[in-house]
C-alpha positions as CSV (number, residue, x, y, z in Angstrom):
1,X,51.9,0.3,53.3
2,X,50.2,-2.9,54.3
3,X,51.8,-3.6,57.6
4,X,48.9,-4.2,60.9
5,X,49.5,-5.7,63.9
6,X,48.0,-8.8,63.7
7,X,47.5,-11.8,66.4
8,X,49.2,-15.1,67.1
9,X,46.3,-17.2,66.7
10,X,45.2,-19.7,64.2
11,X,41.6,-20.4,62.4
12,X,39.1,-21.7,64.8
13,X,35.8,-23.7,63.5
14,X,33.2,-23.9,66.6
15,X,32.1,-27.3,67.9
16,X,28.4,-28.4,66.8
17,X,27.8,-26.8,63.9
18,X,24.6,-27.7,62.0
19,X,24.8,-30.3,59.0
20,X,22.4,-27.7,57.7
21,X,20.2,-24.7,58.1
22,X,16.2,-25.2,57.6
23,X,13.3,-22.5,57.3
24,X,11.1,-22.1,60.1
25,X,7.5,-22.1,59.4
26,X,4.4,-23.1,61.6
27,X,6.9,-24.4,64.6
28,X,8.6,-27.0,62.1
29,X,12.2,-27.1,60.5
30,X,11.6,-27.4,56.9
31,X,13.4,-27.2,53.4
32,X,12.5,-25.5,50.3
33,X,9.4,-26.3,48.8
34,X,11.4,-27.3,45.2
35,X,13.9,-28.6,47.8
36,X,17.0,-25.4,46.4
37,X,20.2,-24.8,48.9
38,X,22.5,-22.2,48.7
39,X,26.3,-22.6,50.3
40,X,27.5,-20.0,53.8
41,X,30.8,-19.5,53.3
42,X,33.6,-19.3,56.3
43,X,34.9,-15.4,56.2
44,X,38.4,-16.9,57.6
45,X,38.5,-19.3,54.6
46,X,36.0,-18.4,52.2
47,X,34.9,-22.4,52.1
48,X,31.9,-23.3,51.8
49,X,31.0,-25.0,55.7
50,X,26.5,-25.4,55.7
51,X,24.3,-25.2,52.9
52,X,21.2,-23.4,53.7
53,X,17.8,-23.6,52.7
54,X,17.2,-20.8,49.4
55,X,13.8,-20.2,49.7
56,X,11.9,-18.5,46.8
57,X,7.9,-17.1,46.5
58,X,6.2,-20.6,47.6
59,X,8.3,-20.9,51.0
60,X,7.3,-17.6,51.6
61,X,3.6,-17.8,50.7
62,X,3.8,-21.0,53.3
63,X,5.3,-18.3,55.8
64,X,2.5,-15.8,55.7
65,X,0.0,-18.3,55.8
66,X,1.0,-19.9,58.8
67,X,1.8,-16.0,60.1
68,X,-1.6,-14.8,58.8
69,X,-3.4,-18.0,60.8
70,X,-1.3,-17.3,64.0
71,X,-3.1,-13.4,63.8
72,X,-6.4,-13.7,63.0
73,X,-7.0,-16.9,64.9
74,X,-4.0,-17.7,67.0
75,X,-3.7,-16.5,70.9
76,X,-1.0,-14.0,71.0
77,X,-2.7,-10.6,69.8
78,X,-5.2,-10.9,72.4
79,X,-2.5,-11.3,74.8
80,X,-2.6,-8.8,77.4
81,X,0.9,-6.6,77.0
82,X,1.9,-8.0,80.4
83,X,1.3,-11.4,78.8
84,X,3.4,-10.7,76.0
85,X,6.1,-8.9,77.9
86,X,6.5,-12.3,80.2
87,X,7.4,-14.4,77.2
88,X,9.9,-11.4,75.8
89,X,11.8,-11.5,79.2
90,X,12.0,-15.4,78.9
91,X,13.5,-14.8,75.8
92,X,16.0,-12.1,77.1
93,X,16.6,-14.5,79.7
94,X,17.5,-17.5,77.2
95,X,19.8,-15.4,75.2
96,X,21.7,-13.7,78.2
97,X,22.2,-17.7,79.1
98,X,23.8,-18.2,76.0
99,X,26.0,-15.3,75.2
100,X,29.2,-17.0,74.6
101,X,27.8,-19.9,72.1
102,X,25.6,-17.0,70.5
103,X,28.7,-14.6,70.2
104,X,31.1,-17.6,69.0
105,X,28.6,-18.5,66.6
106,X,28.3,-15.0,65.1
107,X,31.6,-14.3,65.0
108,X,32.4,-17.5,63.0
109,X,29.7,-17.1,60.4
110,X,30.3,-12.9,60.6
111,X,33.9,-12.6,60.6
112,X,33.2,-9.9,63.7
113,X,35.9,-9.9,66.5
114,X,34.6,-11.8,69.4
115,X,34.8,-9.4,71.7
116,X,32.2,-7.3,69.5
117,X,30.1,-10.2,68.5
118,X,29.7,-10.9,72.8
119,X,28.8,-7.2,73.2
120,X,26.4,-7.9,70.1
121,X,24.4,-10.9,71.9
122,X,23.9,-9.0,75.3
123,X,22.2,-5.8,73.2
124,X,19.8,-8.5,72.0
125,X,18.7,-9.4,75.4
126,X,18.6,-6.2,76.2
127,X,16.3,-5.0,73.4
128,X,13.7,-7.7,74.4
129,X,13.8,-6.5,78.0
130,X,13.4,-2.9,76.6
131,X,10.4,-3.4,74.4
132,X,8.8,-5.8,77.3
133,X,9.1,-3.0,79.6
134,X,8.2,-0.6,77.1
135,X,4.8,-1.9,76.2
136,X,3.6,-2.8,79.4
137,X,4.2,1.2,80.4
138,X,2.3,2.1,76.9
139,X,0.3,5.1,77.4
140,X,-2.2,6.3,75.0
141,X,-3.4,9.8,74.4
142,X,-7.1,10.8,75.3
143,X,-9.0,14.3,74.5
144,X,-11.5,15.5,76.2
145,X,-13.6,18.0,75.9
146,X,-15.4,18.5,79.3
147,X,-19.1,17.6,79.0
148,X,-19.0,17.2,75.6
149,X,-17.0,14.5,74.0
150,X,-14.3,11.9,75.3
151,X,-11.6,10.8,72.5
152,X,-9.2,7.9,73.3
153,X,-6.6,6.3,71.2
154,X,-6.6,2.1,70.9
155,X,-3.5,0.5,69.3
156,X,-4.0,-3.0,67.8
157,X,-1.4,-4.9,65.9
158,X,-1.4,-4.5,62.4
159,X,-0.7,-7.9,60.8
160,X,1.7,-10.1,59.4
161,X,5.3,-8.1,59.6
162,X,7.9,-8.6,57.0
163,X,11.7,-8.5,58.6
164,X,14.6,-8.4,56.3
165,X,17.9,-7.7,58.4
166,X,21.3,-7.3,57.2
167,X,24.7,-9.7,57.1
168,X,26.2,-6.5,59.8
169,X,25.7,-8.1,63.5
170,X,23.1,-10.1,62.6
171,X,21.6,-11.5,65.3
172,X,21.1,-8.0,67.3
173,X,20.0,-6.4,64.0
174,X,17.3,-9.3,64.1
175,X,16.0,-8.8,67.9
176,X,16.2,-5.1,67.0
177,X,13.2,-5.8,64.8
178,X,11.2,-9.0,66.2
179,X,11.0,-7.0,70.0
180,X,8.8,-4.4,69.0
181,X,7.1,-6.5,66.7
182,X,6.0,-9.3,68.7
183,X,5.8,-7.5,71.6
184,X,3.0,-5.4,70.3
185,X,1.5,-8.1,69.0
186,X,2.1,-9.1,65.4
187,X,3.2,-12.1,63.8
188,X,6.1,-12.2,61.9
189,X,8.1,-13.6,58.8
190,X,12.1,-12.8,58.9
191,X,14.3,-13.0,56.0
192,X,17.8,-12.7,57.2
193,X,20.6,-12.0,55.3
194,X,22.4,-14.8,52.9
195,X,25.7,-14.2,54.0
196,X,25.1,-14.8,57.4
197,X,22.1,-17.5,58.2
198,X,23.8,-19.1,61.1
199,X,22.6,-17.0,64.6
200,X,19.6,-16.5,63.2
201,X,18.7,-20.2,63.0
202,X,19.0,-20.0,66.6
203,X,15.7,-17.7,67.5
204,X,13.4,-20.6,66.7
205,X,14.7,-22.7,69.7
206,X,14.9,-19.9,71.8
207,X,11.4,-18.7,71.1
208,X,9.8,-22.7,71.3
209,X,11.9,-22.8,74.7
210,X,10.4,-19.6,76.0
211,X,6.9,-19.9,74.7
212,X,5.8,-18.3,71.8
213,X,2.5,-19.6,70.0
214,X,3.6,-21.5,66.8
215,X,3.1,-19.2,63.6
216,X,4.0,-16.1,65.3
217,X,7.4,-16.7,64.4
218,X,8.4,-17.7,61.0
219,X,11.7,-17.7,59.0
220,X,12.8,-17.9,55.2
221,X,16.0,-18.0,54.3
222,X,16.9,-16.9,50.2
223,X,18.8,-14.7,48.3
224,X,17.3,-10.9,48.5
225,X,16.3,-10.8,44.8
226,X,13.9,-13.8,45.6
227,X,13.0,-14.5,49.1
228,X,13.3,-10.9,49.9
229,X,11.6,-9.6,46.9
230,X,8.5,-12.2,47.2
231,X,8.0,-11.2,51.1
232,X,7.8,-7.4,49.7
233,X,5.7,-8.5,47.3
234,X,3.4,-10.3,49.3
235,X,-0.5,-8.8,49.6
236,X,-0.6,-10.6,52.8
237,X,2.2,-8.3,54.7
238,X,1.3,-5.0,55.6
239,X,4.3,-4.2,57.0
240,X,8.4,-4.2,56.0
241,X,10.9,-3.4,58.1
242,X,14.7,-3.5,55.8
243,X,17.9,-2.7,57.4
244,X,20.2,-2.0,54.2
245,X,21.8,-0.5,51.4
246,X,20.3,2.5,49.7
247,X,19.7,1.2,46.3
248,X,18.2,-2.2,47.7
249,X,15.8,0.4,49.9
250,X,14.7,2.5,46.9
251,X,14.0,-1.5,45.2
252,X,11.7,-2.0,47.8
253,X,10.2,1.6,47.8
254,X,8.8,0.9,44.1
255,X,8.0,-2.8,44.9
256,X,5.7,-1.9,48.0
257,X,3.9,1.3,46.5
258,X,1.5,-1.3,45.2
259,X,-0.1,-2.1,48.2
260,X,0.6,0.7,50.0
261,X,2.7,-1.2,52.7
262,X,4.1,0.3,56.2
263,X,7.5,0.3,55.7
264,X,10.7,1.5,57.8
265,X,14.0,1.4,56.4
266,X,17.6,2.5,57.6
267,X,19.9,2.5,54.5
268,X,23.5,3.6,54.1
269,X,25.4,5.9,55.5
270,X,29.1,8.4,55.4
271,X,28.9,10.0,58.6
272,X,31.2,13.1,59.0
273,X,33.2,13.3,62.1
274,X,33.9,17.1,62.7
275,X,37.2,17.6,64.6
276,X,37.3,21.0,65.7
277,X,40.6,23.1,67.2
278,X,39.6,22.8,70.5
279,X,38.3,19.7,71.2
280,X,40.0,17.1,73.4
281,X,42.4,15.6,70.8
282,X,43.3,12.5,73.1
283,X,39.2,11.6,73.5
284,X,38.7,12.6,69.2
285,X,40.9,10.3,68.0
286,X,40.1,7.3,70.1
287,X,36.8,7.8,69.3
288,X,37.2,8.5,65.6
289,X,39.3,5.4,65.7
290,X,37.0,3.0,67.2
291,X,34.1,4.6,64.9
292,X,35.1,3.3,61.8
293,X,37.3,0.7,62.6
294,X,35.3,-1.0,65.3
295,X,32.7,-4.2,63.8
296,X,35.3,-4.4,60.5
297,X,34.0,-1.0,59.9
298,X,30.6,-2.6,58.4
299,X,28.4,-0.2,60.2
300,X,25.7,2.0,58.9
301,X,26.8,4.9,61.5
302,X,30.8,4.8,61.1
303,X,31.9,8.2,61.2
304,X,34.0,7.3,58.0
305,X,34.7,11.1,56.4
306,X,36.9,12.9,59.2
307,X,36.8,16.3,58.8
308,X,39.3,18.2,60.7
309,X,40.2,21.8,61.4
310,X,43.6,23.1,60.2
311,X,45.5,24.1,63.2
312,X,45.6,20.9,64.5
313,X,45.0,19.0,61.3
314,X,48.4,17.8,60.7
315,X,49.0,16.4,64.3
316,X,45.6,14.6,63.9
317,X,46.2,12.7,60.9
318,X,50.1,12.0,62.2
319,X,48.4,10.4,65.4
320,X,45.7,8.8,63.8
321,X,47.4,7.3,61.1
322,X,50.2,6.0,64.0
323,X,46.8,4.6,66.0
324,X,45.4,3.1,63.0
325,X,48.5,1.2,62.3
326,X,48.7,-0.5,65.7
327,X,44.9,-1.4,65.7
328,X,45.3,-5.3,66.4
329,X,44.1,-7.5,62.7
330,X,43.5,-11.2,63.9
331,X,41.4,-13.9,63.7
332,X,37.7,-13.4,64.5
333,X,37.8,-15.4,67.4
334,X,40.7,-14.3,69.2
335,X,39.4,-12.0,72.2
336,X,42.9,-10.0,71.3
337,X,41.4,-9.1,67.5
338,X,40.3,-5.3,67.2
339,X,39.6,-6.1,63.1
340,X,38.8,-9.4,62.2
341,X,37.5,-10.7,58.6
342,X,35.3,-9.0,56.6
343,X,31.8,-11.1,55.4
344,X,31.8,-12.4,52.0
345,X,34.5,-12.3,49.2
346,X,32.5,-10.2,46.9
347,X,32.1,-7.7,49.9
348,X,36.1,-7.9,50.4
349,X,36.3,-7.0,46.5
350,X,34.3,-4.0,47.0
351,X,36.0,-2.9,49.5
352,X,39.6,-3.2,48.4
353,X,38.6,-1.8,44.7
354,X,37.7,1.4,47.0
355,X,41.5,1.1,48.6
356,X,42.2,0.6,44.9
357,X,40.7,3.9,43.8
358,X,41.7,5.9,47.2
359,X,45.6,5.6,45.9
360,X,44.9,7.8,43.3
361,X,42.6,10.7,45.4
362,X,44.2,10.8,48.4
363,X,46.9,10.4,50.8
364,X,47.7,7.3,51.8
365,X,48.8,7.2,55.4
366,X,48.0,3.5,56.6
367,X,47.2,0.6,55.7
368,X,46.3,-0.2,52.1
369,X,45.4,-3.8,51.3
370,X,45.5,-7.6,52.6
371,X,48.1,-7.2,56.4
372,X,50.7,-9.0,56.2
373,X,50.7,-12.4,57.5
374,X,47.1,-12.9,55.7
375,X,47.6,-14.8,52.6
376,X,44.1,-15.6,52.6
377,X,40.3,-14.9,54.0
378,X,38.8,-11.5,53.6
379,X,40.9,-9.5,55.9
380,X,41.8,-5.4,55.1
381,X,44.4,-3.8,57.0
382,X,43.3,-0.3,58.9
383,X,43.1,2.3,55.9
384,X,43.5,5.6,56.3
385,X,43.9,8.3,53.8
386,X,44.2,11.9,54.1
387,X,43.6,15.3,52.0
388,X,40.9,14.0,50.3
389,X,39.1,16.4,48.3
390,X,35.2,16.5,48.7
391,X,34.3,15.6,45.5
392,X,36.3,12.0,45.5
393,X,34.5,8.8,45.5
394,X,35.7,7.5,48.8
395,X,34.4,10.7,50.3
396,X,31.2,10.2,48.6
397,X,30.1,6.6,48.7
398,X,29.7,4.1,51.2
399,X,32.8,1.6,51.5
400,X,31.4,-0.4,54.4
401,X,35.0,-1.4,55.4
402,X,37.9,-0.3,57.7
403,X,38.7,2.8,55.2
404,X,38.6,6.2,56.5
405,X,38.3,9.4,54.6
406,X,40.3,12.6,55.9
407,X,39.3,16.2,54.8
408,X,40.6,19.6,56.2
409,X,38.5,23.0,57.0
410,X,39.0,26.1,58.1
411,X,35.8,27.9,58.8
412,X,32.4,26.6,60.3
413,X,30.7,27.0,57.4
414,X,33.4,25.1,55.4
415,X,32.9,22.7,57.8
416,X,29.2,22.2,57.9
417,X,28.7,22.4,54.1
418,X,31.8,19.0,54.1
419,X,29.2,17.5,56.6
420,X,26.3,18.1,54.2
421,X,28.0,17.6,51.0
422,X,26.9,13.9,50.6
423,X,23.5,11.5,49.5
424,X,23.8,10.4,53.3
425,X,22.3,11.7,56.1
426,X,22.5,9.1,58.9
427,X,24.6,10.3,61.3
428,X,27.5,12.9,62.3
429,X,29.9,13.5,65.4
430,X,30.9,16.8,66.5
431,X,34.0,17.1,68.8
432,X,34.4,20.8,70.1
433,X,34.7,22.1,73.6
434,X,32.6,25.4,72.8
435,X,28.6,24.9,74.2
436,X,27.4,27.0,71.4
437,X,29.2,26.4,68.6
438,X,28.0,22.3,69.8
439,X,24.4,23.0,69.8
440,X,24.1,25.5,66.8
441,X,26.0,23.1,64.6
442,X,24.3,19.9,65.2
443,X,21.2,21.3,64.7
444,X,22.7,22.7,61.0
445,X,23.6,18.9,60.2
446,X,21.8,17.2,57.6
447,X,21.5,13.8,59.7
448,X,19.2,11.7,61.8
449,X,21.5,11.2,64.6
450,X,24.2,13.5,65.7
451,X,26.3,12.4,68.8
452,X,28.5,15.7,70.6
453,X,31.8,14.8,72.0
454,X,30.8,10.7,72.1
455,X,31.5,7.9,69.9
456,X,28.3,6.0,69.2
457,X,26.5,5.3,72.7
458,X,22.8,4.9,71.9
459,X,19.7,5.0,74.2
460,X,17.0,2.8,72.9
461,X,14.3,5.2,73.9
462,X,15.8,7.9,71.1
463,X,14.5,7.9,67.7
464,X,17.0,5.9,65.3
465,X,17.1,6.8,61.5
466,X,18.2,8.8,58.7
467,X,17.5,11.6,56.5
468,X,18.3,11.9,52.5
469,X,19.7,8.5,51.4
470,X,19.7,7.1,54.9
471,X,16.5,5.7,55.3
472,X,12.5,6.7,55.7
473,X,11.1,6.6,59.1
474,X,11.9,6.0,62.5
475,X,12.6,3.0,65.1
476,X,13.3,3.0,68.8
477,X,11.0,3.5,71.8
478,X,7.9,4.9,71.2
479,X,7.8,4.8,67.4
480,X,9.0,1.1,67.0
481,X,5.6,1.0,69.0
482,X,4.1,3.5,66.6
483,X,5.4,1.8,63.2
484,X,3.8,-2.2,64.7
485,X,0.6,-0.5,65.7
486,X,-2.3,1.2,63.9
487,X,-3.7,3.8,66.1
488,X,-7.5,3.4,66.2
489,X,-9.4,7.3,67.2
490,X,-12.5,6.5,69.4
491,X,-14.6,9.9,69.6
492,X,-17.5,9.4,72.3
493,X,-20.0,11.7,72.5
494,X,-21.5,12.7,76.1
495,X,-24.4,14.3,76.9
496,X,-26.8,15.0,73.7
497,X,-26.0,14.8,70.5
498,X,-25.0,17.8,68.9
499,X,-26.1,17.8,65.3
500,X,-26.7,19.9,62.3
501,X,-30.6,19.2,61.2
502,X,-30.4,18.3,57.0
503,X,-34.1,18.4,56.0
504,X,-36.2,18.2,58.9
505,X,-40.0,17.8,58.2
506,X,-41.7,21.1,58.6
507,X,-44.4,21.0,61.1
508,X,-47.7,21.7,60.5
């Protein structure tokens, strides 16, 4: 049950593609200090097309050093924000002005659709422009306590910021992270993810063209397990910020305990989509569709368990197993492709040893393995299985693929304890057309995020983050501003002193 609709096209390899891909440290292109590469395969073909620069501890000691000088003596903290916001717009600007090459780019070295990869490159821009705005508006609280005291808050920028982003739309995963950072005036050292070096060899040109000091930007590319792991490490980096897996966050829990670091991280995720009896059925399944199917289904907040009620269970999964079987398969750069190729081989193995192992615990209703037509390249045709019971593994752990988990319910409380019933706690939809039953549930769900009668629109002033196994802390808005600042109490007192007297002199 392999069949997809897939696309005309044939392989495409951009124009101008680097002979090979550098660090970035102290405004200069470099290799690795003992000189090591590593090879960034093609998703289509799994070839090896650049080799890439594998840094290791030294590169990144050279990192933090050049980040460290670019703080303490360097202009760019002392910026004022409206300093710092001009340069953020420039950059916005520069990567508005080169959306297609970004997008092409990304989806080559991704395997995203273009279509999604375009969509990608414009939320970068748009996440400079946010955080440019966002810190010129900054308003910190002051206490007063008339005639008394006066107590005001002052934010200063903590340091040298680690970045480590994932191989899952890299390049807006990136500007996600280097926004607030830099806007709030840190310097930073990024170590992006192996699988997918290409777009994010791009920020150093577009921050040189726009202005940024040298140092304050700084990048090391490297496997996780040494690039990765050194930046952690490091007793020069007060700060992490990891987009990733679970077990790689709980890795990085133990290695930063040591020196206490900041750290923000949003792991893994298998989000329940809650389908009740009287939602709009039509609206449901497009969005559950698009959910977990849209980005190759590598997202942290696909909506990849389905939970739906009874009455209308079997007309959901006979619809959405029809949908899911015309969802278009192509090549990543045809703007026709819905699902293009999935990142790495040993991703691709992951995920079709889950297809593997969803044979035998469920229902198989579409998809199932390689589409036709696809001899080749990591692609996965639309998978959907249904009557899975709760305690199966594809309704447990993350696939991080186009494979969707269907479940039926019958009461509320059924319902809510499916939604819970999982290490994950990142996000959940709720489709019902009853106010109450909207509000009183969401609340009851064990996730960060929960989106009511929507697919996955987000507003970058909301908190974004998980609970359980999905992550510790928060980003977004205000508390990306909170997470890149330390927050300095001033307490002033007015008027006299008033002070408890420890041994006063008698007088005579």
């Amino acid at each position: 049950m392999t069949n997809a609709v897939r696309t005309s096209a044939t392989p495409h390899t951009p124009s101008d593609l680097p002979a090979r891909i550098q660090h970035y440290i102290d405004g200069a292109f470099v290799d690795s200090v003992d000189g090591a590469t590593f090879g960034v395969l093609d998703p289509v073909t799994n070839e090896v097309y650049v080799q890439a620069a594998a840094g290791k501890k030294a590169d990144i000691d050279l990192a933090v050093i050049a980040a460290t000088k670019a703080f303490t003596a360097g202009p760019w903290p002392r910026m004022l924000p409206r300093e710092r916001s001009r340069v953020l717009h420039r950059i916005a600007d520069i990567v508005e002005s080169r959306d297609a090459r970004l997008a092409e780019l990304e989806s080559f070295d991704s395997g995203l659709p273009i279509t999604q990869a375009l969509g990608q490159a414009r939320r970068a821009a748009e996440n400079f422009r946010f955080f440019a705005d966002l810190v010129v508006a900054q308003v910190d609280d002051a206490y007063k306590v008339p005639g008394q005291q006066l107590n005001y808050v002052n934010r200063k920028p903590i340091g040298v910021a680690g970045l480590i982003t994932p191989w899952n739309t890299p390049f807006m995963l990136e500007s996600w992270k280097l926004a607030p950072a830099l806007a709030t005036g840190n310097t930073v050292v990024l170590k992006p993810a192996e699988f997918t070096p290409l777009s994010a060899s791009l920020w150093a040109g577009i921050f040189e063209e726009a202005g940024l000091p040298h140092g304050v930007f700084n990048l090391v590319n490297g496997l996780g397990e040494e690039a990765g792991d050194a930046l952690v490490k490091h007793p020069g980096v007060p700060l992490i910020s990891f987009t990733g897996e679970s077990r790689t966050g709980q890795i990085i829990f133990g290695n930063a305990a040591a020196s206490l670091k900041g750290l923000s991280m949003e792991l893994g995720g298998k989000s329940p989509a809650v389908v009740f009896a009287d939602a709009d059925l039509d609206a449901a399944i497009d969005a559950t569709i698009f959910g977990v199917f849209s980005l190759n289904g590598e997202r942290c907040t696909a909506g990849s368990r389905i939970l739906v009620e009874r009455p209308i269970y079997d007309e959901f999964v006979e619809r959405y197993a029809a949908q899911a079987k015309r969802v278009v398969v192509g090549y990543p750069h045809d703007p026709d492709t819905e699902v293009g190729a999935l990142v790495h081989p040993e991703h691709f193995e992951k995920v079709m040893s889950y297809v593997d192992l969803g044979k035998s615990e469920g229902r198989l209703v579409a998809g199932g393995g390689r589409p036709d037509g696809f001899g080749t390249g990591n692609f996965v045709a639309p998978t959907v299985f249904a009557d899975v019971e709760p305690e199966a593994r594809i309704f447990q752990e993350e696939i991080f693929g186009p494979v969707v988990a269907i479940t039926p319910f019958d009461t509320e409380e059924e319902a809510l304890a499916l939604a819970n019933g999982v290490r994950y706690g990142l996000a959940a939809y709720v489709w019902t057309n009853d106010l109450k039953r909207a509000h009183t549930f969401a609340q009851a769900i064990e996730a960060g995020m929960v989106w009511l009668n929507s697919n996955n629109v987000r507003d970058l002033r909301t908190p974004f983050g998980g609970v359980k196994a999905s992550g510790l802390g928060h980003e977004g808005g205000y508390r990306s501003i909170d997470f890149y600042t330390d927050q300095q109490a001033v307490h002033i007192t007015l008027g006299a002193a008033h002070n408890p007297t420890f041994g006063k002199q008698e007088s005579s």
